[in-house]
GUDREN-196811 format. One record per residue: x, y negated, z of N, C-alpha, C, O in turn. Coordinates in Angstrom, 3 decimals, decimal comma. Example, Ala and Ser with C-alpha at 12.3 -4.5 7.8 and 13.67 -1.06 7.14 Angstrom:
<sites>
<site n_c1="13,190" n_c2="5,690" n_c3="7,800" ca_c1="12,300" ca_c2="4,500" ca_c3="7,800" c_c1="13,200" c_c2="3,300" c_c3="7,800" o_c1="14,236" o_c2="3,319" o_c3="8,465"/>
<site n_c1="12,850" n_c2="2,250" n_c3="7,080" ca_c1="13,670" ca_c2="1,060" ca_c3="7,140" c_c1="12,900" c_c2="-0,030" c_c3="7,870" o_c1="13,409" o_c2="-1,138" o_c3="8,039"/>
</sites>
This chain:
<sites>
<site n_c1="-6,062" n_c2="-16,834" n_c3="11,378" ca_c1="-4,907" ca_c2="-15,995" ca_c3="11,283" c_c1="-5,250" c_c2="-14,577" c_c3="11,720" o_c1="-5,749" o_c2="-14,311" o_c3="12,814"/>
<site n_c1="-4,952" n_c2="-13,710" n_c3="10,801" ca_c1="-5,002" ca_c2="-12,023" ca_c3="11,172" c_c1="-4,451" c_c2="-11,506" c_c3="12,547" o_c1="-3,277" o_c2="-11,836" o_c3="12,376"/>
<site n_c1="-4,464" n_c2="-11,148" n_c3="13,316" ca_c1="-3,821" ca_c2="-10,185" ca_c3="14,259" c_c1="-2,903" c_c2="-8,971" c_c3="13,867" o_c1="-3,272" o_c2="-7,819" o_c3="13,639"/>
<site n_c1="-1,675" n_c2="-9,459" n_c3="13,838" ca_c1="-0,882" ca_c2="-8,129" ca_c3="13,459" c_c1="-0,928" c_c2="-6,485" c_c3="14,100" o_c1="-0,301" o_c2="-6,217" o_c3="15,124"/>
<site n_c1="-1,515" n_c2="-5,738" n_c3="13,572" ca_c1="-1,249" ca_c2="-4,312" ca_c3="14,585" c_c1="0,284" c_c2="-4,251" c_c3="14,475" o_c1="1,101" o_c2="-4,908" o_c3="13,831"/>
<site n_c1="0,396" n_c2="-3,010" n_c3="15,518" ca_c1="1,675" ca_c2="-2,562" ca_c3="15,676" c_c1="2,147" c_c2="-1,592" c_c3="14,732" o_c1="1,424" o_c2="-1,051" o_c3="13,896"/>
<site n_c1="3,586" n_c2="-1,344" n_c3="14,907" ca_c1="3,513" ca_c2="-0,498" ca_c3="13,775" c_c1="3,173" c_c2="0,599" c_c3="13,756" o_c1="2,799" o_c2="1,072" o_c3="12,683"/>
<site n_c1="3,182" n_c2="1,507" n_c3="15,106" ca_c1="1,765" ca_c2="2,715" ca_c3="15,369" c_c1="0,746" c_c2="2,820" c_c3="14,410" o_c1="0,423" o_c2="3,550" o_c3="13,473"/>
<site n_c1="0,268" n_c2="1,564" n_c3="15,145" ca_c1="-1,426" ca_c2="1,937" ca_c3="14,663" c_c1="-1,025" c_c2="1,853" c_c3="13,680" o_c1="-1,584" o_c2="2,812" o_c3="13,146"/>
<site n_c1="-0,052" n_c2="1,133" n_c3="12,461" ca_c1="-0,647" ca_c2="1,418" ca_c3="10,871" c_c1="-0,049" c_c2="3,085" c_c3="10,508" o_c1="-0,538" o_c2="3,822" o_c3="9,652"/>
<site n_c1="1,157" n_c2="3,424" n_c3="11,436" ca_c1="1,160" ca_c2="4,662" ca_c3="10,943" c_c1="0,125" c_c2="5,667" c_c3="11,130" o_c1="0,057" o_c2="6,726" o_c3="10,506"/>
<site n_c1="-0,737" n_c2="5,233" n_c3="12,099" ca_c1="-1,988" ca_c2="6,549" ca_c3="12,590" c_c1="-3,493" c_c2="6,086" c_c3="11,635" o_c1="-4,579" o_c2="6,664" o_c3="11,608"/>
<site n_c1="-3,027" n_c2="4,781" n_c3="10,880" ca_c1="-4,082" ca_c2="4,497" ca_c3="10,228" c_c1="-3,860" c_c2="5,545" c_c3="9,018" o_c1="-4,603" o_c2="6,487" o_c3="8,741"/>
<site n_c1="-2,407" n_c2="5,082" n_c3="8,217" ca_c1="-2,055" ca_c2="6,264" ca_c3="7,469" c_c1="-2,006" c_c2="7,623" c_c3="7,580" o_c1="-1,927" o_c2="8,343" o_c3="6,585"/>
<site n_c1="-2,041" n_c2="8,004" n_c3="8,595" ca_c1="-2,229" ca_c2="9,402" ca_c3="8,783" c_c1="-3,620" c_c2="9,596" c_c3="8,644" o_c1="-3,750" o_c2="10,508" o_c3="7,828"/>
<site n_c1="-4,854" n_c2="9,158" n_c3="9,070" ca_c1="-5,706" ca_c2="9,286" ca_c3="9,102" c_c1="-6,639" c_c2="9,242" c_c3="7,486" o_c1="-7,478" o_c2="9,992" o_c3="6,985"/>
<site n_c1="-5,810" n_c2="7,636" n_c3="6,935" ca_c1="-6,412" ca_c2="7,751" ca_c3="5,833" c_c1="-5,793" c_c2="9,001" c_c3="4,579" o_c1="-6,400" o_c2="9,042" o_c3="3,509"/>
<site n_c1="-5,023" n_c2="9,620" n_c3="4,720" ca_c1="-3,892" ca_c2="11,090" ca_c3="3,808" c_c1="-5,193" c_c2="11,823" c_c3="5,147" o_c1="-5,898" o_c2="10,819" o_c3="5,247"/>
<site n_c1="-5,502" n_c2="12,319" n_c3="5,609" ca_c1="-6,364" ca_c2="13,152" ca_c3="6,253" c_c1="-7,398" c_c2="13,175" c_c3="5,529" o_c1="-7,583" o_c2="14,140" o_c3="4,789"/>
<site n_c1="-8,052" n_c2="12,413" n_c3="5,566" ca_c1="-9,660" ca_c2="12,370" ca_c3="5,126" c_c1="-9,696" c_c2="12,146" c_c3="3,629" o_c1="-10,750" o_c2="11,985" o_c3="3,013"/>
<site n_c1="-8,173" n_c2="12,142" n_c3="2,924" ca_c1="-7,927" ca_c2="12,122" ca_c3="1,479" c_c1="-8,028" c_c2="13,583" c_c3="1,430" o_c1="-8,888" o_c2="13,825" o_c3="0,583"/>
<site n_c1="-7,519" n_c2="14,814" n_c3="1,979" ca_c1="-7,211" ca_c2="15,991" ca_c3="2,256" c_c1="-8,641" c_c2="16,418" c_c3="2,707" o_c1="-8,879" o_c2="17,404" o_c3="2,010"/>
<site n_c1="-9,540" n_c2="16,225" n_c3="3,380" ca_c1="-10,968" ca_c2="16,610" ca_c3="3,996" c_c1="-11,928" c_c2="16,361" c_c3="2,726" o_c1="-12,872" o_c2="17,128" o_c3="2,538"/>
<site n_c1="-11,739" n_c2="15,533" n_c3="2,059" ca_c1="-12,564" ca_c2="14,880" ca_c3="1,371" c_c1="-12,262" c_c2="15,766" c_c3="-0,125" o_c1="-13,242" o_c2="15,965" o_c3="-0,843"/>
<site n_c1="-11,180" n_c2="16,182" n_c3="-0,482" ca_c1="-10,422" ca_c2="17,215" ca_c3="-1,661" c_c1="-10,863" c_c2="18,199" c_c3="-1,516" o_c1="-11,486" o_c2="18,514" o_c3="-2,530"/>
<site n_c1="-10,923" n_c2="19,305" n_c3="-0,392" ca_c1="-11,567" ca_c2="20,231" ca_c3="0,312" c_c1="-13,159" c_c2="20,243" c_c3="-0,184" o_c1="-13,720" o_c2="20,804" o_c3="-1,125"/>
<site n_c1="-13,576" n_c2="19,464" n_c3="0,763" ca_c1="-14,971" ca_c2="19,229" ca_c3="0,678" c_c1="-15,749" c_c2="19,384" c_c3="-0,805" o_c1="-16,830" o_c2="19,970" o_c3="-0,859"/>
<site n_c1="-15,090" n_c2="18,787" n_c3="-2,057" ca_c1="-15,382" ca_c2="18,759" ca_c3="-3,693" c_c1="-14,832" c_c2="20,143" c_c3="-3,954" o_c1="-15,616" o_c2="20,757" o_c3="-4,678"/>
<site n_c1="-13,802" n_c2="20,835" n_c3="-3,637" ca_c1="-13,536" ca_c2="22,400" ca_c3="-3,962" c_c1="-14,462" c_c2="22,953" c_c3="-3,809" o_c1="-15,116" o_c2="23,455" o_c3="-4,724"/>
<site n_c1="-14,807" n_c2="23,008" n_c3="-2,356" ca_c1="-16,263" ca_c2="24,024" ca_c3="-2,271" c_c1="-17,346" c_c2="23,917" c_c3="-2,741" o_c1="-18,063" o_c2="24,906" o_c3="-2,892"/>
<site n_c1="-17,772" n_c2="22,547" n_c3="-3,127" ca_c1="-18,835" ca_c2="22,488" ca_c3="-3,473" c_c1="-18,614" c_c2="22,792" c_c3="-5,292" o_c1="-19,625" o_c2="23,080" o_c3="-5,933"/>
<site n_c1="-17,610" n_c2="22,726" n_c3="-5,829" ca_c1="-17,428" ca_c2="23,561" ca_c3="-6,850" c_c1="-17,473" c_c2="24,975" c_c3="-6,998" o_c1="-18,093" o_c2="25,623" o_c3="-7,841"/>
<site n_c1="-16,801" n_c2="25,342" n_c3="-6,151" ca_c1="-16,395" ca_c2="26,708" ca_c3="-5,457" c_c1="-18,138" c_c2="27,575" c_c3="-4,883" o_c1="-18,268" o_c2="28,795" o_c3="-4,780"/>
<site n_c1="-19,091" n_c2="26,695" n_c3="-4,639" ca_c1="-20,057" ca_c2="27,494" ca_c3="-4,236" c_c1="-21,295" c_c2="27,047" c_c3="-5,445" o_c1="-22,442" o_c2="27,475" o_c3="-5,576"/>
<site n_c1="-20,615" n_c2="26,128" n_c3="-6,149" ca_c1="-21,545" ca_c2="26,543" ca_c3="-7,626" c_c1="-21,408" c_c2="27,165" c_c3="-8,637" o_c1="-22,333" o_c2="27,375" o_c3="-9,422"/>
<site n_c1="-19,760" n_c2="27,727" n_c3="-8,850" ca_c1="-19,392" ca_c2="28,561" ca_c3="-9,801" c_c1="-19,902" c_c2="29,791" c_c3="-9,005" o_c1="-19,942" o_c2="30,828" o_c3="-9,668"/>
<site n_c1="-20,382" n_c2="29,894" n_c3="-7,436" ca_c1="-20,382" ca_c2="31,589" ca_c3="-7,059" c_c1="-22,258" c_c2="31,730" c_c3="-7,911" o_c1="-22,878" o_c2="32,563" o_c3="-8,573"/>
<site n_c1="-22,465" n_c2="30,508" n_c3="-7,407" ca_c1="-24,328" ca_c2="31,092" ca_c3="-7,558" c_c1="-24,676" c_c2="31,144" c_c3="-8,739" o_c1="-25,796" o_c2="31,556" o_c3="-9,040"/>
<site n_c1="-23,673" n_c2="30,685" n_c3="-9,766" ca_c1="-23,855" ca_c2="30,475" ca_c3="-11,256" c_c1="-23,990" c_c2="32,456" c_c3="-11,505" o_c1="-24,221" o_c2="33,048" o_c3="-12,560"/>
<site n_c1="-23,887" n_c2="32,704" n_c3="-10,924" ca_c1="-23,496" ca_c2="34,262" ca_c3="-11,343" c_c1="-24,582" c_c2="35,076" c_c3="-10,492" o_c1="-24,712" o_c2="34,784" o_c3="-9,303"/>
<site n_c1="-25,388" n_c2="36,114" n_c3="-11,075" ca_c1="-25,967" ca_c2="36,862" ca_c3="-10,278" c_c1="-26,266" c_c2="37,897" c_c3="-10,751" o_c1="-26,443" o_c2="38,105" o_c3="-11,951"/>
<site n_c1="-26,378" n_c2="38,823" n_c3="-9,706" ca_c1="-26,300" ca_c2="37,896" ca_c3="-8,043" c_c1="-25,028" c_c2="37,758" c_c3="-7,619" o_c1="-24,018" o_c2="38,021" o_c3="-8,272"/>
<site n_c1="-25,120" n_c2="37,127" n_c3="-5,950" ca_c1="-23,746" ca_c2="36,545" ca_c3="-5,614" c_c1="-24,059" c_c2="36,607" c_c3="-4,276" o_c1="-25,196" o_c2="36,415" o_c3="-3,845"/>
<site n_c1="-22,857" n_c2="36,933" n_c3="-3,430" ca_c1="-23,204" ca_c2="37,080" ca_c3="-2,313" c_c1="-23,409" c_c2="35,933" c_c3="-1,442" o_c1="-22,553" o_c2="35,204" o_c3="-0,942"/>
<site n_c1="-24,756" n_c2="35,881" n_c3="-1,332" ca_c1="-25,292" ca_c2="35,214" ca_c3="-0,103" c_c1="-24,762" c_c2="34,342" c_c3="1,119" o_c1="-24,782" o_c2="33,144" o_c3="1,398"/>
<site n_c1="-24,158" n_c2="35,788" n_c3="1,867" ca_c1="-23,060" ca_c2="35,464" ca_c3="2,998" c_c1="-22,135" c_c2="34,699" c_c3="2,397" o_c1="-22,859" o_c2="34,030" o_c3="1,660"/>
<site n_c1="-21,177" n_c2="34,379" n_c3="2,225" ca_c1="-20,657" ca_c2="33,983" ca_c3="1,504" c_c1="-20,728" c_c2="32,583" c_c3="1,182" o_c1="-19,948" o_c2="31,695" o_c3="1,527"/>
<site n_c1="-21,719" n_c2="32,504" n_c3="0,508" ca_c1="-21,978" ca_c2="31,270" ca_c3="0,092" c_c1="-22,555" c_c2="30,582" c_c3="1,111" o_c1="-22,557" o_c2="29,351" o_c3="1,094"/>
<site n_c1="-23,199" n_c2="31,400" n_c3="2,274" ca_c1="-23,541" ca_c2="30,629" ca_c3="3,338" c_c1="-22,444" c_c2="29,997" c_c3="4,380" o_c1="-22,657" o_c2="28,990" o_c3="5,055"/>
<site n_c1="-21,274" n_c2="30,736" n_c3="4,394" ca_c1="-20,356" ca_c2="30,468" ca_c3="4,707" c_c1="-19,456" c_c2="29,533" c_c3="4,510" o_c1="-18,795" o_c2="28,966" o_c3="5,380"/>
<site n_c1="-19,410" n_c2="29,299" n_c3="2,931" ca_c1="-18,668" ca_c2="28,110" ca_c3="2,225" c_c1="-19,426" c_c2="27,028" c_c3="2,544" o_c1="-18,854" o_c2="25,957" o_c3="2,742"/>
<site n_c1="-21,024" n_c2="27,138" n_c3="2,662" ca_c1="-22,147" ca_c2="25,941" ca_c3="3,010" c_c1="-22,109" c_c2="25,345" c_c3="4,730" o_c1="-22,662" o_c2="24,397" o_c3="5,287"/>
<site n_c1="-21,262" n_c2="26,319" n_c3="5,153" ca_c1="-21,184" ca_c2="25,596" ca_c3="6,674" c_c1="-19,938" c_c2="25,179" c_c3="6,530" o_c1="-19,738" o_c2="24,111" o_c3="7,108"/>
<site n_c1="-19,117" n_c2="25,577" n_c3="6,034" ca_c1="-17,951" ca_c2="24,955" ca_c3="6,107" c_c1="-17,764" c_c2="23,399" c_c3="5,661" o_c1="-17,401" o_c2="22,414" o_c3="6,305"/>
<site n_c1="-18,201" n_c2="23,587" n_c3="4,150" ca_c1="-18,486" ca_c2="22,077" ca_c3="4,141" c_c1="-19,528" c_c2="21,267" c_c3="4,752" o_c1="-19,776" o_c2="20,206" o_c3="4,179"/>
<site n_c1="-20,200" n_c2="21,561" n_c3="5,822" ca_c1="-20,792" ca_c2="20,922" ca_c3="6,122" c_c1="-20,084" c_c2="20,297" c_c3="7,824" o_c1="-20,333" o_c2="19,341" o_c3="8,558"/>
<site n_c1="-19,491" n_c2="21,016" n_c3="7,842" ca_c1="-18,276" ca_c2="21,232" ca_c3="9,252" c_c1="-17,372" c_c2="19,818" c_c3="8,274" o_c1="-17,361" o_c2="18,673" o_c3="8,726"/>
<site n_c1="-16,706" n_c2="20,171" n_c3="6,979" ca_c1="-16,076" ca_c2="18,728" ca_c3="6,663" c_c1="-16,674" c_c2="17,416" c_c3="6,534" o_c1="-16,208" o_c2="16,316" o_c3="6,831"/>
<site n_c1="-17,812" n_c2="17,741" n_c3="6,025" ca_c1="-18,928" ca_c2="16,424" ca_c3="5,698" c_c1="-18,834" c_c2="15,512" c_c3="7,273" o_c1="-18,703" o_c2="14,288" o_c3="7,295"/>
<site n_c1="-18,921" n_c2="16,313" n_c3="8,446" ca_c1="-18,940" ca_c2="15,841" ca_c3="9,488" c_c1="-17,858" c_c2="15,175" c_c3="9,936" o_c1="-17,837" o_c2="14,083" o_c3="10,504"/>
<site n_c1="-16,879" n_c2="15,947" n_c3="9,631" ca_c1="-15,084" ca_c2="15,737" ca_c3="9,739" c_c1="-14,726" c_c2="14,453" c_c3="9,240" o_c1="-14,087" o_c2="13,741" o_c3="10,014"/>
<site n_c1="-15,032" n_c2="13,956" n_c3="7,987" ca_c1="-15,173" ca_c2="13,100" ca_c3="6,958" c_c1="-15,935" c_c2="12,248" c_c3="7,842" o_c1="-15,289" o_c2="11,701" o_c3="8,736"/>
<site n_c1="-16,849" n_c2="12,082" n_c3="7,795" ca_c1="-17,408" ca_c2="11,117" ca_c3="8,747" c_c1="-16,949" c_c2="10,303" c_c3="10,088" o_c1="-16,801" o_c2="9,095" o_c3="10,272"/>
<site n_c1="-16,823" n_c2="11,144" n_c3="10,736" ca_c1="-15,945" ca_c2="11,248" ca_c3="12,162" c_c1="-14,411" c_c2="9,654" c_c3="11,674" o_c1="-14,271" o_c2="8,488" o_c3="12,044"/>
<site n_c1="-13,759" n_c2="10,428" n_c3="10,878" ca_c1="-12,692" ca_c2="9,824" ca_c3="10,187" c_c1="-13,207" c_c2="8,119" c_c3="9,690" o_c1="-12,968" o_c2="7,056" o_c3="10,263"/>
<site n_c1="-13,900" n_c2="8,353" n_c3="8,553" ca_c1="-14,629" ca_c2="7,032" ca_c3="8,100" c_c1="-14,969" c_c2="6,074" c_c3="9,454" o_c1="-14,476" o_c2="4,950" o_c3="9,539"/>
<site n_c1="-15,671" n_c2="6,506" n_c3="10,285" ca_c1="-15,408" ca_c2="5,826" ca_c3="11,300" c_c1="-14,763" c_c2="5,073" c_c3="12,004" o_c1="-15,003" o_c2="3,986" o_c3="12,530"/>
<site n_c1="-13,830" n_c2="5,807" n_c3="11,975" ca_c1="-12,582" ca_c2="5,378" ca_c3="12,943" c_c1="-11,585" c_c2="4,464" c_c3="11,847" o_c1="-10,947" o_c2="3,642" o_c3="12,504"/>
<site n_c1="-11,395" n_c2="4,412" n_c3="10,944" ca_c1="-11,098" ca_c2="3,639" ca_c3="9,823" c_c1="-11,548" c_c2="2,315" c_c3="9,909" o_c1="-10,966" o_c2="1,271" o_c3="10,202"/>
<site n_c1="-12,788" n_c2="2,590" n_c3="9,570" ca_c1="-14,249" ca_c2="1,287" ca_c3="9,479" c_c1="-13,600" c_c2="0,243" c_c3="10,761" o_c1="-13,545" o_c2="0,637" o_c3="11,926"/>
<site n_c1="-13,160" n_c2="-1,043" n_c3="10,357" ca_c1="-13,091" ca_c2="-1,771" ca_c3="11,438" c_c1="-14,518" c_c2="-2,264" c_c3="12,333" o_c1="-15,628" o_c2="-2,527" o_c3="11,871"/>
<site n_c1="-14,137" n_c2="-2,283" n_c3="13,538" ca_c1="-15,441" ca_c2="-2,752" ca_c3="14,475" c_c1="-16,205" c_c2="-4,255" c_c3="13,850" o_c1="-15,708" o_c2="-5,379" o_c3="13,922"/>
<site n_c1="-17,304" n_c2="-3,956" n_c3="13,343" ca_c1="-17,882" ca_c2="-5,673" ca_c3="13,379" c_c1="-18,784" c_c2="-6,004" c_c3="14,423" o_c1="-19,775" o_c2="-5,308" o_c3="14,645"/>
<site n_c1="-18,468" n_c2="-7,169" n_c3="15,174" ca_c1="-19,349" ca_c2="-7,331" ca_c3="16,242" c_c1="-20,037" c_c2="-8,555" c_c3="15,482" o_c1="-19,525" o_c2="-9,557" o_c3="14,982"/>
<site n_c1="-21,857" n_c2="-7,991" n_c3="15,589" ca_c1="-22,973" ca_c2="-8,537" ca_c3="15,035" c_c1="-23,168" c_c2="-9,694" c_c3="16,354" o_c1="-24,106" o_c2="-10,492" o_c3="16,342"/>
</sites>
């Protein structure tokens, strides 16, 4: 038999999973967003280095999230 959570946790599950739906939307913009810039040249650099930390700041974000999602398996 399952263990019922409370109804909390499924709302913070839902919040979490609409989060990382939202991080994860983001994350595919820019990386669109910083191949339409370099498609063009030149293109500023900064810039694109900027959009490249950013998503890499979500990639992490995203992760972080997946995590906490991922139920615990004890091996």
């Amino acid at each position: 038999m399952r263990k019922q959570q409370p109804a909390n946790a499924m709302d913070d599950k839902e919040v979490l999973t609409r989060k990382l739906a939202e991080l994860k939307k983001e994350h595919r913009q820019l990386d669109e967003r910083i191949a339409r810039m370099t498609e063009a040249v030149p293109f500023d650099q900064l810039q694109v280095q900027r959009l490249k930390k950013r998503k890499l700041a979500l990639k992490d974000q995203i992760a972080r999230l997946d995590s906490k999602l991922m139920p615990d398996i004890i091996a």
